[in-house]
N, C-alpha and C positions, 0 to 999 in steps of 0.2 A: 639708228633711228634718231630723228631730231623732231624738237618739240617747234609750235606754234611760232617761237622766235626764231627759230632755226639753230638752237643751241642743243647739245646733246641732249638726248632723253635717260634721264637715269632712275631703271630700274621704274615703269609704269605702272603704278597699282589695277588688278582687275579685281572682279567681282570672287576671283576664286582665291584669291590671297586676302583678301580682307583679316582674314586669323592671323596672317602674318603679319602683316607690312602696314596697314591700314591705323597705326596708331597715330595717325593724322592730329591729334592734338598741337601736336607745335605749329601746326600750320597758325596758329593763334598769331604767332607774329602777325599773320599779314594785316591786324587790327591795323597796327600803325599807318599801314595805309589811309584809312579813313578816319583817324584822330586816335588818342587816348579820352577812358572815357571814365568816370568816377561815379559811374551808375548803370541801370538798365540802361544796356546797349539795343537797340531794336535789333529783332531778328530778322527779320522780313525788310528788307531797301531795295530799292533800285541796283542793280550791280553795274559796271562799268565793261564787265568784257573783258575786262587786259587782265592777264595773268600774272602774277608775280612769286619769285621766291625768295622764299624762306629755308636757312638752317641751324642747326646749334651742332655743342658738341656734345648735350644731351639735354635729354626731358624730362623732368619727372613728375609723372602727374597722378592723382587722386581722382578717383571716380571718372569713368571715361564712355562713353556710349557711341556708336556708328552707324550707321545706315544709307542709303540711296534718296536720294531725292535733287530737286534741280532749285535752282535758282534766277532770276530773271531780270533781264535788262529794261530799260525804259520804255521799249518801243514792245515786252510783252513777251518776246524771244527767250523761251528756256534755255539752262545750261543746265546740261546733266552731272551732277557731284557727288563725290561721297559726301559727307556728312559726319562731321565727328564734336562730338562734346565734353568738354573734361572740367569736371569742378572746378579743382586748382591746380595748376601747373608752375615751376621751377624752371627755367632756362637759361643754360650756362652757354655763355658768350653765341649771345641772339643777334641773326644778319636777316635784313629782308633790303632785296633790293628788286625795284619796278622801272623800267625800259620807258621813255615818253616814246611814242608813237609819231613815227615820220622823222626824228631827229636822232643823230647819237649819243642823246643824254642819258645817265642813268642814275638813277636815286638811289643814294642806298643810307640804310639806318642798323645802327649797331649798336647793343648795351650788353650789361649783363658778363660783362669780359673777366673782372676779377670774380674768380670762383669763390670768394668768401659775401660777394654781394651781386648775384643771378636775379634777372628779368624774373617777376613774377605774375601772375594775369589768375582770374578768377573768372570762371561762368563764362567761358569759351565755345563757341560755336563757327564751324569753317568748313566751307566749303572749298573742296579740293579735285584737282585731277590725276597727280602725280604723286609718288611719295619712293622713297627710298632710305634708308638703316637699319640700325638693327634693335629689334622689336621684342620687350619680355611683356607678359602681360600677367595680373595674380587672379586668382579666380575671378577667369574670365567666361559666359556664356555666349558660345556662338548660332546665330541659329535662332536667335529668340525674337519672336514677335515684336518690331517695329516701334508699336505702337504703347509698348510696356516698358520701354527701356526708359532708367528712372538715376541711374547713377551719372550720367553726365551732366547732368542739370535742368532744373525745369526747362526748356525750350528744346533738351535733345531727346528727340524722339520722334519718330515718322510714323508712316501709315500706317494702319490695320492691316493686317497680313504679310507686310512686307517683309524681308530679312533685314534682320539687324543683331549686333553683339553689345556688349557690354564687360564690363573687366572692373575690379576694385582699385587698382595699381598699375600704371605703364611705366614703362622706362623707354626710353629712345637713345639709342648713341647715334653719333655721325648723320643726323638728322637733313634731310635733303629734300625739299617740297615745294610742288608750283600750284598756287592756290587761283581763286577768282573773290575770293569773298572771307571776311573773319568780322565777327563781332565779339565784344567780348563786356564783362562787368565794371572787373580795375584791370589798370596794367600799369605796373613798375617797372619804369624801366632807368635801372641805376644804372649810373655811365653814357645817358644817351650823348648819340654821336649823330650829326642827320649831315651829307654829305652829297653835294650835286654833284658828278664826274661828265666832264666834256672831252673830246679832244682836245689836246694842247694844254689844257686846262689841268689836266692830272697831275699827282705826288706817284705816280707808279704804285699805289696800290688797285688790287683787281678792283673793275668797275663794277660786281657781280656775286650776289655772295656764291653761284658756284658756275 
């Protein structure tokens, strides 16, 4: 299976693995995309559409909440996403890289590489399609009401009735994620690295974080 870009699909999150896999928190990287921000990030923007990924070689986050809901383009066009929100998050050696549209350029941003000084981000909100690693969560409730979920941070929480979890603690190893959307509160990012790859143009590093 190949995803929108036509690159492999790894490991698609559904609606029935949510318990599992759905620790979408690190999808936070994909902030970068839309800037670093040193305060209230709006939750609600315009989206652009283009998907991008995100991974680490772990996550470790504080207060985390999930749900369903979509997100929308300028022209008013939903996209359907999971939703995930985590207090504060820890990530050890952060890759997000985004494809330009029509050409073979591809962007990519990398921090957080030495393990004694990891990307940090606070009051994380992202909207996701994809996710793949491996997932612990610490008392975690699956199943709960949408619209009560309260440990990801004020802005994570969806509708009345809807399904949604929550967890005190995530961990993420091998972290693999194509998002559409992240906002987030602050985000640290020690070691940034921001790197355009063209052809010709490259050091033979992947153009991709995966």
């Amino acid at each position: 299976m190949k995803d929108a870009q036509g690159e492999p699909a790894y490991g698609r999150t559904n609606w029935r693995r949510f318990a599992v896999a759905v620790a979408v928190p690190t999808a936070a990287a994909g902030a970068l995309v839309f800037g670093l921000a040193n305060g209230a990030f709006a939750a609600t923007f315009a989206v652009s559409g283009q998907s991008f990924k995100i991974s680490a070689d772990r996550l470790e986050g504080t207060g985390f909440a999930q749900y369903g809901d979509s997100v929308h383009k300028k022209n008013g066009d939903a996209i359907p996403v999971a939703v995930s929100g985590i207090s504060s998050a820890t990530l050890y050696n952060l890759c997000q890289s985004v494809k330009t549209p029509g050409v073979p350029i591809t962007l990519t941003i990398r921090a957080g590489r030495d393990e004694a000084h990891p990307a940090k981000a606070t009051n994380l909100l992202i909207g996701l399609d994809e996710l793949s690693g491996e997932a612990e969560f610490t008392d975690i409730n699956i199943g709960q009401d949408a619209s009560t979920l309260e440990l990801g941070g004020e802005d994570a929480h969806g509708e009345a009735g809807a399904f949604g979890q929550e967890a005190k603690h995530v961990t993420i190893t091998g972290l693999r994620q194509t998002a559409v959307s992240t906002s987030a509160g602050t985000f640290t990012l020690t070691g940034l690295n921001m790197k355009v790859n063209w052809p010709g143009g490259g050091d033979g590093r992947p153009t991709e974080c995966f």
